[in-house]
Structures are given as structure tokens and as C-alpha cells.
C-alpha positions as CSV (number, residue, x, y, z in Angstrom):
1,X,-5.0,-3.4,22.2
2,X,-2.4,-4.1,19.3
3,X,-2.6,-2.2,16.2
4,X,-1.3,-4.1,13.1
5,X,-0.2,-1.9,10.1
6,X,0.9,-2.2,7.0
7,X,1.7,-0.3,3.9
8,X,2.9,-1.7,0.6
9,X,5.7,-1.8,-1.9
10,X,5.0,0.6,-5.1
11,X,6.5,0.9,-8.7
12,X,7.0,3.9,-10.3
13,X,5.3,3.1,-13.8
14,X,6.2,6.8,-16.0
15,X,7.0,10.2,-14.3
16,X,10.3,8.6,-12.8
17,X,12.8,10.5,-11.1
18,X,11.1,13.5,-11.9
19,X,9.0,13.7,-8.6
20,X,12.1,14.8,-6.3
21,X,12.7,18.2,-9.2
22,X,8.7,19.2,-9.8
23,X,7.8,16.7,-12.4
24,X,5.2,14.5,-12.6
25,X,4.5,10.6,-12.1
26,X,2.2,7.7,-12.0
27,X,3.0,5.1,-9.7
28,X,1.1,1.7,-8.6
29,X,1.1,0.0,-5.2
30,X,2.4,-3.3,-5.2
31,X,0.6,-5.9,-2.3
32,X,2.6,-8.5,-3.3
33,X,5.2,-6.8,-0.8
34,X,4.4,-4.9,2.6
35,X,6.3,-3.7,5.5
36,X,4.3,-5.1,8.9
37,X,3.9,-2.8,12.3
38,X,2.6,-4.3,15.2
39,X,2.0,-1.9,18.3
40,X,1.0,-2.3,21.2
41,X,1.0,-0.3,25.0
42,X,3.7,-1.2,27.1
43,X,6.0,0.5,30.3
44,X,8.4,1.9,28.6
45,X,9.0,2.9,25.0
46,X,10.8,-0.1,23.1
47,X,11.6,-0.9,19.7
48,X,12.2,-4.6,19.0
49,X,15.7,-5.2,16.9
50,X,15.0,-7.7,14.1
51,X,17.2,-9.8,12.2
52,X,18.1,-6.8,10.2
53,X,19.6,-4.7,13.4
54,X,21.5,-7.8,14.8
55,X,25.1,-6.8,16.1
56,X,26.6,-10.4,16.8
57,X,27.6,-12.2,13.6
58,X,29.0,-15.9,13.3
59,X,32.5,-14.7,11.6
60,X,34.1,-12.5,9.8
61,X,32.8,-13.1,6.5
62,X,29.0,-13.2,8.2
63,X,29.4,-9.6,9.5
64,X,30.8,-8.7,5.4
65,X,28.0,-10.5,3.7
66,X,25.6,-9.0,6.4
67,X,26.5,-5.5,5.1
68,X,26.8,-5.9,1.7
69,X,23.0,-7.6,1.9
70,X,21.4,-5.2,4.1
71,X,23.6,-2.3,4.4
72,X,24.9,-0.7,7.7
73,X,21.5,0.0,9.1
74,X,18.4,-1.9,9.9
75,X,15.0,-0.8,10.4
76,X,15.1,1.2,13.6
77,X,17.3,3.9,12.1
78,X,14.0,5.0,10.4
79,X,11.2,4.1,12.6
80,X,13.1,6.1,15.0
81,X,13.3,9.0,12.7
82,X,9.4,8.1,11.9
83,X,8.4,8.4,15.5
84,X,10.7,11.7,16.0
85,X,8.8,13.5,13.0
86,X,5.3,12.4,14.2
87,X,6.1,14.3,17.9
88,X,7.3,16.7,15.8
89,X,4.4,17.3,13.7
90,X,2.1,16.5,16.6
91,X,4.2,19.7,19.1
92,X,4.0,22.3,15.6
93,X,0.3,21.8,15.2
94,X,-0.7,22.0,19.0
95,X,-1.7,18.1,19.5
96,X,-1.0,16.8,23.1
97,X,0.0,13.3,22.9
98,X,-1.2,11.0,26.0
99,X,1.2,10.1,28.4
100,X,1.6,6.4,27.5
101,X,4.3,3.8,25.9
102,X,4.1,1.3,23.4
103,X,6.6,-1.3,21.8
104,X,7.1,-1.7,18.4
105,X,7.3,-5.0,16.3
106,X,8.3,-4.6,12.3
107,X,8.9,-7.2,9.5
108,X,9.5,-6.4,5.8
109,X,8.8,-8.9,2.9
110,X,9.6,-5.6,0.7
111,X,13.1,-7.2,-1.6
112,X,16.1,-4.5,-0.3
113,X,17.5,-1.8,-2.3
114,X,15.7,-2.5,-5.6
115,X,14.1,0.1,-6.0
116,X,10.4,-1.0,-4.5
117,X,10.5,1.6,-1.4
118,X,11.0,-0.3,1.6
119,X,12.8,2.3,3.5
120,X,9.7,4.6,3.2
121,X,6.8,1.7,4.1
122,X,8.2,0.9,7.4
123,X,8.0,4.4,7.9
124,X,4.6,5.2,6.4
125,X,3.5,1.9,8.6
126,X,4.9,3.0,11.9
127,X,3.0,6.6,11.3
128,X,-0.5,4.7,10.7
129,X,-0.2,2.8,13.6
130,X,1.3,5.7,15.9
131,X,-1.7,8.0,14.1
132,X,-4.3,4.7,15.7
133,X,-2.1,4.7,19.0
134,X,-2.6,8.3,19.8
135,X,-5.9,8.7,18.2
136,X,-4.3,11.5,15.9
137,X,-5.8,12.4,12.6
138,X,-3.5,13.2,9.6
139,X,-4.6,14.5,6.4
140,X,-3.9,12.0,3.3
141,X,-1.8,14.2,1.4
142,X,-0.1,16.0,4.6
143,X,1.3,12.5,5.6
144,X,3.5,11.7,2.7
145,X,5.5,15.7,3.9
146,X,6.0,13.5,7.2
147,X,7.3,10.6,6.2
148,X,9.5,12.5,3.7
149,X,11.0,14.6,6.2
150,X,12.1,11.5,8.4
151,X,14.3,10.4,5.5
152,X,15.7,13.4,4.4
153,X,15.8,15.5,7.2
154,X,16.7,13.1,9.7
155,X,18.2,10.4,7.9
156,X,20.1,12.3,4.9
157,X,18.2,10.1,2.7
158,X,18.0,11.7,-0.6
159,X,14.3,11.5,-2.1
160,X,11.2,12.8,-3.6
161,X,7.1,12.4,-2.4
162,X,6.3,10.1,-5.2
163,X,7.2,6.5,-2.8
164,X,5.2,8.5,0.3
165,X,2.0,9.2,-2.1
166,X,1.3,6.2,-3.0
167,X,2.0,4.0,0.0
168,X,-0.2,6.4,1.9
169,X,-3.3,6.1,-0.9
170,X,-2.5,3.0,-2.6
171,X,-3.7,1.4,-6.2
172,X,-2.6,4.2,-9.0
173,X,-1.9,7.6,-8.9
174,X,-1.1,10.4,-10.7
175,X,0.8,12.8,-9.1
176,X,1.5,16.7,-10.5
177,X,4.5,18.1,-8.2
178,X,4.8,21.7,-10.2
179,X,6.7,24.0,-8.8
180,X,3.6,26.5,-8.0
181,X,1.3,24.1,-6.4
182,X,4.3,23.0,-4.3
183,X,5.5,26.4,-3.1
184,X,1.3,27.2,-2.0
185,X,0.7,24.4,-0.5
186,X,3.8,22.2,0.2
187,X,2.3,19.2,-1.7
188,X,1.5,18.2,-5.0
189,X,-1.7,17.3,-6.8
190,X,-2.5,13.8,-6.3
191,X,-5.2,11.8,-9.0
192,X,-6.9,8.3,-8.3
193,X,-6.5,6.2,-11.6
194,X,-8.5,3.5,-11.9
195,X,-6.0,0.3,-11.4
196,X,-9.2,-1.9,-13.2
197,X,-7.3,0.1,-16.5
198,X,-4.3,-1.2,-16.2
199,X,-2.8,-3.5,-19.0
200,X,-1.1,-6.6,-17.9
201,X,1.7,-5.8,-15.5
202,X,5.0,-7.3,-14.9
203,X,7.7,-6.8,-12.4
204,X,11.0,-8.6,-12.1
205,X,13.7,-7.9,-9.6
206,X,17.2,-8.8,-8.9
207,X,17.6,-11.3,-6.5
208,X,21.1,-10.4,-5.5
209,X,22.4,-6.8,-4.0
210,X,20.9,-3.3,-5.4
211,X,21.9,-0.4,-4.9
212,X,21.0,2.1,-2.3
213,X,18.3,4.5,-3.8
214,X,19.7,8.1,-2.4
215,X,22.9,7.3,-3.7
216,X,21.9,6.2,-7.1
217,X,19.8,9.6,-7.3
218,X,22.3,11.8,-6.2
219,X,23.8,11.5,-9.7
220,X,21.0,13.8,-10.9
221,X,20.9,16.0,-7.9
222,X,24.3,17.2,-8.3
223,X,23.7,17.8,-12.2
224,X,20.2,19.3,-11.7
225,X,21.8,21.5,-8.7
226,X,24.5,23.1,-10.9
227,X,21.5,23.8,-13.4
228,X,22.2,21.3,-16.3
229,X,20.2,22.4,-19.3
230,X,20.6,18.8,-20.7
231,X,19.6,17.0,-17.0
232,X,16.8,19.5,-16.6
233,X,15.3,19.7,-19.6
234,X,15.5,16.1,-19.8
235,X,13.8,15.6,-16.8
236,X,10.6,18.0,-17.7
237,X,10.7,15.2,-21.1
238,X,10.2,12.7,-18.4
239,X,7.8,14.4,-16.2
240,X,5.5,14.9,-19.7
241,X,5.4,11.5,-20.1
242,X,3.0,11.0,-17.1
243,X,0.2,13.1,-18.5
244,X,0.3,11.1,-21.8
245,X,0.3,7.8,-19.5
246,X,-2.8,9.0,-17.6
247,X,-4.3,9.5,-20.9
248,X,-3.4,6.4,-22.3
249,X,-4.6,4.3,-19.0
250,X,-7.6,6.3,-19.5
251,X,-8.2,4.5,-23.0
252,X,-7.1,1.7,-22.3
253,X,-4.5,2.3,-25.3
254,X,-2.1,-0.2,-24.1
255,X,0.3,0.4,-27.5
256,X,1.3,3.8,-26.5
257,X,1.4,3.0,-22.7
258,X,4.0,0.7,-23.6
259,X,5.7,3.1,-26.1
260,X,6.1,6.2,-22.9
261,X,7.2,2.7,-20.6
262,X,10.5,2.2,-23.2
263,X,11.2,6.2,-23.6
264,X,10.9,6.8,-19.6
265,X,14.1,4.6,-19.2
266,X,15.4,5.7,-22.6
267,X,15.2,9.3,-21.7
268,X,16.5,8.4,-17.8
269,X,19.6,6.6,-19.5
270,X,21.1,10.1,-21.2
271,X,21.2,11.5,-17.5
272,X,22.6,8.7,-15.3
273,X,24.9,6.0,-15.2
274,X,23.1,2.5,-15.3
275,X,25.1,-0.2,-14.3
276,X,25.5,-4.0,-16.7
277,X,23.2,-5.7,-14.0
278,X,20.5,-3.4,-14.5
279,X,20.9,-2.8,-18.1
280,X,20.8,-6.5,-18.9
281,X,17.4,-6.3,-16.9
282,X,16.2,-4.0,-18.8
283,X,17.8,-5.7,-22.8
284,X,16.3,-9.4,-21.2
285,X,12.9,-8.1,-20.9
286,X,12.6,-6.1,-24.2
287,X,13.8,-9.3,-26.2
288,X,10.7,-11.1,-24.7
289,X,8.6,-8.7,-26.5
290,X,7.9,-7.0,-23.2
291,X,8.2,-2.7,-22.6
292,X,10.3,-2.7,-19.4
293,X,11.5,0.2,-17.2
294,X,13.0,1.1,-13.4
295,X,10.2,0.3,-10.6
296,X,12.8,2.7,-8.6
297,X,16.1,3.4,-9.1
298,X,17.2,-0.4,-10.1
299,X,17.3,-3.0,-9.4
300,X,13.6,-3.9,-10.3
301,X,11.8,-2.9,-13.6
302,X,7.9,-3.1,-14.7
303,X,6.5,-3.0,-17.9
304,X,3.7,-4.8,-20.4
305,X,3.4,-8.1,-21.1
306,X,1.3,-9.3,-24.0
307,X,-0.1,-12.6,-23.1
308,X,0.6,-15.7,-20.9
309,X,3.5,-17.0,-23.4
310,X,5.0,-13.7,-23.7
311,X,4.9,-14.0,-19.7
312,X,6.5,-17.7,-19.7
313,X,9.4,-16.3,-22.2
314,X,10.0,-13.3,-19.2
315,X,9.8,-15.9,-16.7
316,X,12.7,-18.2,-18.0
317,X,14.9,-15.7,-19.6
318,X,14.6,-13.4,-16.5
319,X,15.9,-16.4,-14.2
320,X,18.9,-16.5,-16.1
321,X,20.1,-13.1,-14.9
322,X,19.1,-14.0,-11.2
323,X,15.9,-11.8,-11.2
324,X,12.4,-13.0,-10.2
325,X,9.3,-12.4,-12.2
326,X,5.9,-12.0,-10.3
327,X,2.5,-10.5,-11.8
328,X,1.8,-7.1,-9.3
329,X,-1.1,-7.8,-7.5
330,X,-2.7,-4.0,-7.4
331,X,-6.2,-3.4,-6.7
């Protein structure tokens, strides 16, 4: 038997970094982009190195621009630490995996370190198809806890559930991450929207180097740590911005959807340092006509577009600036 599974690319839409400091956030899966697990018994335990893990380079300057691309670690750094949370999850709640082997096979089309969680699909991927392996059933919202816990607690990987959520339910959520409901329960509460109410969605992304998510966020973790009144009050302004967006989607009042879109980033710019790159992203896309904010934490930015010129416009000023602009296939 092999098991083929996949989870998907998201964009955080309002709510934005507020997940990871018990804020609130809509986000949308993207299908354009996936990360792809095959699986499949086999003698021993093996994970197949891809392109990304290679250790033998041409030159020099092919093991430099390697790095800089890709970073110092591929995929099996995490589906490692995927695998090692599932056992672990599986030993806490007295589940008895069979005594059997499989290999695993990955591929990402997911762009790297633009802020489209690629890091957390091959994860949430290689838990599906280890869940169908072992015939091991895993509540919705408990497996977004898992996959979480292989980044930060195994991988140092500073981030929030928001990414997890909605790779593990897809289409458009709303997600409420309050401080009570996650001290009861350990999860947040999580709300289908309807992605047939969404306005006309763009997303462009860099085609050159991002930069590495936990790193970017750990700006705001040091401030919000030492208990910044600006940074965490800030950050509740953000989180608010959510509920008016689930409201808006829920009128189809695609005006003010647009409106919380600009003041997301807006509000995220008096708390962190965005770089020239991704603030000419952001200034290219606004002159179209176009709202525009972070999918993630750069790199890539959504927002509304009007209509098919106003697309055309983001299109050919967007190319400019070396970022590529696709319409986010959702449903």
C-alpha cells in the first residue's frame, strides 16, 4: 500500500502575528502550493534525502548559494521531528503502534521562507500519512498541538498554531487563541468561513531569498516577553481586527475587508522591522489600487484586487521587483 499525502500552503489574511501571543486570526489555504508525502511499508525505517538535503555540491560557490537558497537544513530535520512527536503522542495516550517500517518520499512546490508555511506542511503531511499508516485517529484540532510541538519543541522553531490550523482543516478559518480557552483546553477555537465569500484574492511573492520565519518573529517575542505595553497592546489591535474581518467576509463588505487588510500591516509595521524588499512589496501593490499585507512573515503578501485590469497592473509592476503574482486557488 502507499499512502500519498498532502497538505497545503496557507496565507494569513488578518489576525497576523497575533496567534503565537493569544490573538486572533483568519487565515486561507492556498492549493496552488502543497508539500507531497508518499509512504509506503518497507524493512527498515528510511527517509529518502531530496535535493534539499544533498551534502555534495559542484564548488564552492554551489555549496554558498545552496545555503543562502535553502538554508542549512532540508526536509528531514522536521519530518524527523514529525515522526518523533507522533510516537510521542501515540506512547502519552496509550496507543500501541504495530511493529512495522515504512520509507518516506517528500517534495515541496511550497516557494521557501516567504512566509507561506512550508516548514509546517511537510510536517502536517507526514502526520496524515503516518495517522493512515498506523491506523491512528487524531482529533482535528488536537493535531495542529502535534505538529506545533515538532517545531518548537524539537526544532527551536519559533511559532504559533495559526499555520497548523489551517493546513490541518483547510479553506478559511477563523481562529480565537484567548488566553482562557487555551489554558482549559490547550487549543483555540477554530470557525469554518465560507471561502465562496471571499472577494478576489491576490498573492505575490518574492522570487529571490526570504527570510526565515522564527527569526523574523522573534523580534516581537523578545518585546512581548519583557511586557512591552506598546508591542502588546498593539498586538490585541491586531488580533481585533480578525473579528471585524469575519464580519465583513460574512457581508460580503469587501470595502472594509480591504480597509482591516492595509491596517493589519500598518499596525504590524510600529512593532517590527520590515526590510526595503518587503516594504517595496507591499508600496508596489498599494499603487495598483490593490489592499496588500504579509501572507507570513514576508516575503509574500495577499490582498484585494478590484477587477481583471487592476490584476494586469499587479501583474507587470509586481515583476519588476522579482515577485510573482498568482490568483489563490482556495476552495
Amino acid at each position: 500500500m502507499i499512502i500519498d499525502s498532502r497538505a497545503y500552503a496557507r496565507a494569513g489574511l488578518l489576525g497576523n502575528p497575533s496567534d503565537g501571543y493569544f490573538g486572533k486570526t483568519i487565515s486561507v489555504s492556498i492549493k496552488n502550493f502543497g508539500a507531497h508525502i508518499l509512504l509506503f511499508q518497507s524493512p527498515e525505517l528510511v527517509i529518502e534525502p531530496q535535493e534539499a538535503d544533498a551534502n555534495s555540491f559542484r564548488n564552492i560557490y554551489h555549496l554558498r548559494d545552496t545555503v543562502a537558497l535553502i538554508g542549512y537544513n532540508g526536509g528531514i530535520p522536521i519530518i524527523k521531528a514529525a515522526i518523533k512527536k507522533f510516537c510521542d503522542y501515540c506512547t502519552l495516550n496509550g496507543i500501541r503502534l504495530a511493529n512495522k517500517n515504512f520509507t518516506i518520499r517528500y517534495r515541496s512546490t511550497i516557494p521557501r521562507q516567504v512566509g507561506m508555511a512550508g516548514s509546517s506542511a511537510i510536517i502536517i503531511a507526514t502526520l496524515k500519512a503516518l495517522m493512515q499508516f498506523y491506523q491512528v485517529e487524531v482529533e482535528p484540532h488536537v493535531l495542529p498541538n502535534i505538529a506545533l510541538e515538532a517545531e518548537t519543541q524539537e526544532m527551536g522553531i519559533n511559532a504559533g498554531l495559526q499555520d497548523r490550523v489551517i493546513q490541518c482543516y483547510e479553506g478559511c478559518v477563523h481562529m480565537d487563541f484567548n488566553k482562557q480557552q487555551m489554558a482549559q483546553h490547550g487549543y483555540g477555537v477554530y470557525t469554518p468561513l465560507d471561502p465562496n465569500k471571499l472577494p478576489k484574492l491576490y498573492l505575490a511573492y518574492k522570487t529571490q531569498l526570504g527570510k526565515v520565519s522564527g527569526k523574523v518573529l522573534n523580534e516581537i517575542r523578545a518585546k512581548y516577553d519583557k511586557g512591552d505595553e506598546f508591542t502588546i497592546n498593539t498586538l490585541n489591535t491586531i488580533a481585533s481586527l480578525a473579528d471585524e474581518g469575519m464580519k465583513a467576509i460574512e457581508a460580503q463588505d469587501y470595502g472594509l475587508l480591504g480597509e482591516l487588510i492595509n491596517a493589519n500591516f500598518d499596525n504590524r509595521c510600529k512593532i517590527m522591522t520590515i526590510s526595503d524588499s518587503n516594504m517595496e512589496l507591499i508600496n508596489t501593490a498599494r499603487a495598483c489600487g490593490a489592499s496588500a499585507s504579509f501572507t507570513g512573515s514576508g516575503g509574500a503578501i495577499i490582498g484585494i484586487y478590484h477587477d481583471d485590469e487592476m490584476l494586469k497592473k499587479l501583474v507587470y509592476n509586481l515583476k519588476k521587483i522579482n515577485a510573482r503574482v498568482i490568483k489563490p486557488y482556495i476552495l
